[in-house]
C-alpha positions in Angstrom: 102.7 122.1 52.1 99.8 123.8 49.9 97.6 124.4 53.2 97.9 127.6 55.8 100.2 126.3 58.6 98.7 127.7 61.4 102.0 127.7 63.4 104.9 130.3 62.5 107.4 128.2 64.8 107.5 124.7 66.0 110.0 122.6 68.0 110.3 118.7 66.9 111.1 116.2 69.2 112.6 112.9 67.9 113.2 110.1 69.6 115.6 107.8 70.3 113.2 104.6 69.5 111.9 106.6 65.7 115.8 107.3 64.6 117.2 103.5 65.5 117.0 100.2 64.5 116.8 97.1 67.1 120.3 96.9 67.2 121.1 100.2 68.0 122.0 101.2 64.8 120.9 104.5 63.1 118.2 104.1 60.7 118.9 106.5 57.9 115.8 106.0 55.8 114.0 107.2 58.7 116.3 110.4 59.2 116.3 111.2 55.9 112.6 110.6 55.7 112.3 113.1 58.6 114.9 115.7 57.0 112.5 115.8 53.9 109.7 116.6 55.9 111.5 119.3 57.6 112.8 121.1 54.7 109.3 120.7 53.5 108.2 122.8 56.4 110.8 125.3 56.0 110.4 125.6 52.6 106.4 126.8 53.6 108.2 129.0 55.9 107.4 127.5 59.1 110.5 128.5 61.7 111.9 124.5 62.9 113.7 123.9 65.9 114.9 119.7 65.7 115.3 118.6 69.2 116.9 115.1 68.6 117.8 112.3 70.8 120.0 109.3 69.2 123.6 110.2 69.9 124.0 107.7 72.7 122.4 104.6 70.6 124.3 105.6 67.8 127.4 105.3 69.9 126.6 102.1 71.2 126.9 100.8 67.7 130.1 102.2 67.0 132.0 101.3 69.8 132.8 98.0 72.3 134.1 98.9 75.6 137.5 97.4 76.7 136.2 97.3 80.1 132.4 97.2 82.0 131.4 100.7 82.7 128.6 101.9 84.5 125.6 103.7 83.7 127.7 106.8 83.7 130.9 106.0 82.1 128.4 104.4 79.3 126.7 107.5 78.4 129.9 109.8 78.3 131.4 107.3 76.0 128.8 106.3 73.7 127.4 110.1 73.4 131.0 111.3 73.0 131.4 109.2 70.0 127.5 109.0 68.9 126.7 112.8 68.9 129.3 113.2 65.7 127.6 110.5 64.0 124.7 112.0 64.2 125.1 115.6 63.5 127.4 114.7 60.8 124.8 112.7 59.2 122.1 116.0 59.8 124.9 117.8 58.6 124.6 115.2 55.3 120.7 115.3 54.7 120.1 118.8 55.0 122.6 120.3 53.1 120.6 118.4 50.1 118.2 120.7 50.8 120.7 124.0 51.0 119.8 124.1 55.0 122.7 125.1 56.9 122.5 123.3 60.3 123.9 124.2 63.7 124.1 122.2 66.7 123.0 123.2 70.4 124.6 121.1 73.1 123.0 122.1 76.3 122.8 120.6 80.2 120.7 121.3 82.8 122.8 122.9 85.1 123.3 125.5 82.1 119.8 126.9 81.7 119.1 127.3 85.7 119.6 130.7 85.9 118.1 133.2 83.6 120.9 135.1 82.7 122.5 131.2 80.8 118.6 131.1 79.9 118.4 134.1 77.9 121.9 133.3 76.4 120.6 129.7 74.7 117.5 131.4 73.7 119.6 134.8 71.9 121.9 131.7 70.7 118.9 130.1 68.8 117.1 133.1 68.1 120.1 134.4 65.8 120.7 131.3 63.8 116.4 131.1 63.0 117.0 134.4 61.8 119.8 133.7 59.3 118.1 130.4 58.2 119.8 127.8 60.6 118.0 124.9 62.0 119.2 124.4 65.4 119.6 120.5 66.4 119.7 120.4 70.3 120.6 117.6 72.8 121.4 117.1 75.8 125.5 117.3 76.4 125.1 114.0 77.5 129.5 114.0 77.5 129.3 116.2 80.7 126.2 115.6 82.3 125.7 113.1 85.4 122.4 111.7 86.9 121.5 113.9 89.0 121.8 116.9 86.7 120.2 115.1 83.8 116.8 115.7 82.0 114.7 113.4 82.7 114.8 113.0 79.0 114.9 114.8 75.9 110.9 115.0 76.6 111.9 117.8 79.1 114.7 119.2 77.1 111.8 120.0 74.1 109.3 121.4 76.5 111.6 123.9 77.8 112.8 124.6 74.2 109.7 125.5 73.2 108.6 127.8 76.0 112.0 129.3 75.5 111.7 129.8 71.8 108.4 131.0 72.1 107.3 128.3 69.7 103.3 127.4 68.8 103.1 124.2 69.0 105.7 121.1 70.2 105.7 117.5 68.3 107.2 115.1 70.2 107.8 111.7 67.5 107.6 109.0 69.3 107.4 104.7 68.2 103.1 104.8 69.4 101.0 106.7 67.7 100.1 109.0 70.9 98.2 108.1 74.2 95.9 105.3 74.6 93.0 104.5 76.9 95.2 101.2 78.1 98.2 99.3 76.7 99.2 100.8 73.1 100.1 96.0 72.4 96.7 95.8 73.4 94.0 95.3 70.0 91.3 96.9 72.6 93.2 99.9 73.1 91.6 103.0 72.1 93.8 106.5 70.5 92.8 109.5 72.5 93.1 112.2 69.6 92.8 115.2 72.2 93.2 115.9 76.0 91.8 119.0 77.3 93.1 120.8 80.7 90.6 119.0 82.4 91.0 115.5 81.7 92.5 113.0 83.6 94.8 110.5 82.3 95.9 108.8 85.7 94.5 105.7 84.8 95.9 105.1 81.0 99.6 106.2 81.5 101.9 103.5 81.4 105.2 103.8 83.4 107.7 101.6 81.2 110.1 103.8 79.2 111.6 102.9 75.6 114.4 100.8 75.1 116.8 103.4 73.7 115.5 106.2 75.5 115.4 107.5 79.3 111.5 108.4 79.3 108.4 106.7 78.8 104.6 107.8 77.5 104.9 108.8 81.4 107.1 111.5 81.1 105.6 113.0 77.9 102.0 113.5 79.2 103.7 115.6 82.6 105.5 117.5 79.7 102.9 118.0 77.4 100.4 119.0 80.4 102.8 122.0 81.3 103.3 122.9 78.1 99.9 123.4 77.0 99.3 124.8 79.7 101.7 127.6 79.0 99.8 127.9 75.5 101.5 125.6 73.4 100.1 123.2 71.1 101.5 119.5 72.1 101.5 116.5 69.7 102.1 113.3 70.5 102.3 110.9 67.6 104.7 108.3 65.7 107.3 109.3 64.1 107.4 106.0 62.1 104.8 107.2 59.8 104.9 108.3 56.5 105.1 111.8 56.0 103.7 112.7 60.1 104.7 116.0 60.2 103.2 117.1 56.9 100.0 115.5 57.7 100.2 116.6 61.3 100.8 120.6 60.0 97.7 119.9 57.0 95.6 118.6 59.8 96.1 121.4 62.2 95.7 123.8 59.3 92.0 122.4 58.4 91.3 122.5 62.4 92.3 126.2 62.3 89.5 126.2 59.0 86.9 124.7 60.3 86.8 126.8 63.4 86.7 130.0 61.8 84.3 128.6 59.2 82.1 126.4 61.2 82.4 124.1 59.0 83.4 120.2 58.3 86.6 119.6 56.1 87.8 116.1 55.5 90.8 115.5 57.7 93.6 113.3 56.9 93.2 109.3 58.4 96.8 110.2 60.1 96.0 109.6 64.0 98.0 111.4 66.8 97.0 113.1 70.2 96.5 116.5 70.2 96.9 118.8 73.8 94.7 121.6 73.9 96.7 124.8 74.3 95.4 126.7 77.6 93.7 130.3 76.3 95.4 132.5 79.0 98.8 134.1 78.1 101.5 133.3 80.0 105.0 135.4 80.2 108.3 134.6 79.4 109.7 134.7 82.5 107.1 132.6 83.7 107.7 130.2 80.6 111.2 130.0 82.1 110.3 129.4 86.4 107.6 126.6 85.5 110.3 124.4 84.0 112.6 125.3 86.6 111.6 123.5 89.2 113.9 121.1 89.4 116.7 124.2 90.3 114.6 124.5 93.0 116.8 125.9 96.4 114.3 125.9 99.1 110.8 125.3 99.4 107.8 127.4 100.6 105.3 125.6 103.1 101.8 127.9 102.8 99.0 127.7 105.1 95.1 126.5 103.8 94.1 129.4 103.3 96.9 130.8 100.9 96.5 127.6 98.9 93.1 128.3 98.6 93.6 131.3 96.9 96.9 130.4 95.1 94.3 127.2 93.3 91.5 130.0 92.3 92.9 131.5 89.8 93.1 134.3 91.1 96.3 136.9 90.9 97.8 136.3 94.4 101.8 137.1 95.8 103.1 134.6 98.5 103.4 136.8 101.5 104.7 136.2 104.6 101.4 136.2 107.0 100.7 133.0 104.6 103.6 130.6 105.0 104.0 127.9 108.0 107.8 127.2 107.3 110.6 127.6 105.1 113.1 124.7 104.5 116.3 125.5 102.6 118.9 128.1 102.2 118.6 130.5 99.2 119.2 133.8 98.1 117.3 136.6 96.2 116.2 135.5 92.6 116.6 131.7 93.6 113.7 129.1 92.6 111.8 128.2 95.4 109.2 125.3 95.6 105.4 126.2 96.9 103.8 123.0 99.3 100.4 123.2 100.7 99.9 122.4 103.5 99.2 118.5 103.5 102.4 118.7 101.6 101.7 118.6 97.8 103.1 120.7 95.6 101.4 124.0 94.6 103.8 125.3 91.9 107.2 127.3 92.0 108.5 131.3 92.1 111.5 133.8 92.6 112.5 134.3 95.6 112.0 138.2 96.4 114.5 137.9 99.6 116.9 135.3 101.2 115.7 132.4 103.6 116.7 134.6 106.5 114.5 137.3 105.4 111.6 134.5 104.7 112.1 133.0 108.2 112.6 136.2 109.8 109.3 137.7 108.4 107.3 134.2 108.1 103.4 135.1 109.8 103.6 139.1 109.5 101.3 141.0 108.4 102.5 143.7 106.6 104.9 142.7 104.8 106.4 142.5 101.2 105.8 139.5 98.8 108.3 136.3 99.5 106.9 135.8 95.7 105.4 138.1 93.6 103.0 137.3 91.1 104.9 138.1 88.4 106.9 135.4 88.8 105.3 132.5 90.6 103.7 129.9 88.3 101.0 127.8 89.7 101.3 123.8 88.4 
């Protein structure tokens, strides 16, 4: 890494599809391949956080089942047993480098307050500064569907507003989105998406064959995450040497801008999501991944969502909503909905659904959301 890195701190996705072969097996080249990048980046003092998927596949080709188990049964198992493979074999690779590694088992349920929030990220935040690379997953052993990530997709984006990271690279098997069907020889790489692009039409909705998400899932994630201000990469993780290239491009991007000048980039192709310029806060960071916690919901008149969709700094008060549909306390995440039902965004509740209900078309009367802590999708 001779160039600049213009990030100080980066969270790696990899997935399940880049770390095994067809047969479910893990493919250690590839690891290893990866590990050397990553020590590469350390070594240039770039700050790494390895979100990695691969415990369940790796499972799957240790062990037969004496039985048929379902979808549930099947995960616990194979994760139980794959999750040492793996960080055993992390442990392996980077401690040719003199990396110490630690590993970061984490579930849904566990980061929907802030108080278990704030934990993970003090957890993290101590072994970066005593030179640890954190390796999260999902704690797949303990985790049923309806608590679940969607993916490990999720998992990194909320890693990375946590860890207050510059830029995400999710490593995928494609080398980022296309205009239509990645098989198809037409198919055209979009190398960067801007906040105001619409991908509706290219997104395909099939998932990987290892993994739980899909090209799908990782444009939703990368949206909110650049949105927050975070670089988002999509590219392959198959490549040869991706994340050096990835950090040498980004580097001369950084050059040319404050130059205005032309360097020559490297032929590596990826997409790139434009990080949104306007700050957002931590806590923020933390309730626009949240909404799946989500206790109650909000319904808000036209008016409100009017001024909730200008950009504008705006509370939810009372005098704007039209119903309020769950139970939940103070502090709980509660979901915004306009008022031909799509949703607006999410917030802390200031008060309890009584309170809400009680108070709902008053003038008069303190936020149900403050600003402060309602993020608008």
């Amino acid at each position: 890494m001779e160039h600049f890195s213009p990030f100080a701190r980066i969270v790696v996705k990899v997935g399940s599809n880049v770390l095994t072969r067809p047969d479910g097996t893990l493919d250690v080249t590839r690891m290893s391949a990866l590990v050397d990048q990553v020590a590469d980046l350390r070594r240039a003092g770039i700050e790494v956080v390895l979100v990695s998927s691969g415990a369940v596949a790796s499972g799957r080709s240790e062990i037969r089942p004496l039985r048929r188990l379902d979808s549930v049964d099947q995960r616990q198992l194979f994760s139980a047993v794959g999750q040492a493979k793996l960080i055993n074999r992390y442990y392996e690779l980077f401690r040719e480098h003199d990396i110490p590694v630690g590993q970061v088992l984490t579930t849904k349920e566990s980061l929907a307050t802030r108080r278990d929030y704030l934990n993970q990220r003090n957890c993290m935040t101590v072994m970066l500064e005593n030179g640890v690379l954190p390796i999260v997953n999902e704690n797949d052993t303990i985790s049923v569907s309806e608590l679940m990530f969607t993916d490990n997709d999720e998992l990194s984006g909320l890693v990375a507003a946590m860890m207050d990271a510059q830029a995400l690279i999710i490593l995928s098997n494609v080398d980022g989105i296309y205009d239509g069907p990645p098989s198809d020889p037409a198919s055209r790489l979009i190398p960067e998406v801007c906040p105001c692009n619409d991908l509706s039409g290219y997104i395909q909705a099939s998932r990987s064959s290892f993994g739980r998400g899909g090209m799908l899932t990782k444009t939703g994630i990368a949206r909110r995450v650049a949105d927050e201000g975070i670089t988002v990469i999509i590219a392959n993780g198959r490549r040869d040497h991706v994340l050096t290239e990835i950090l040498r491009n980004e580097a001369l991007r950084m050059t040319d801008e404050e130059s205005s000048t032309e360097a020559t980039h490297s032929s590596l192709s990826y997409t790139r999501f434009v990080p949104s310029s306007r700050p957002v806060s931590g806590i923020k960071k933390w309730i626009a991944h949240s909404g799946g916690f989500a206790k109650g919901v909000l319904h808000v008149n036209r008016q409100t969502t009017e001024v909730l969709l200008s950009d504008k700094p705006a509370s939810i008060l009372p005098v704007g909503l039209t119903a309020v549909d769950g139970d939940f306390e103070k502090d709980d995440i509660v979901r915004i909905v306009g008022p031909d039902g799509q949703s607006l965004g999410v917030g802390k509740a200031n008060g309890p659904s009584a309170e809400a209900r009680e108070q709902m078309g008053k003038h008069g009367q303190k936020p149900i959301v403050h600003y402060d802590y309602l993020y608008i999708e």
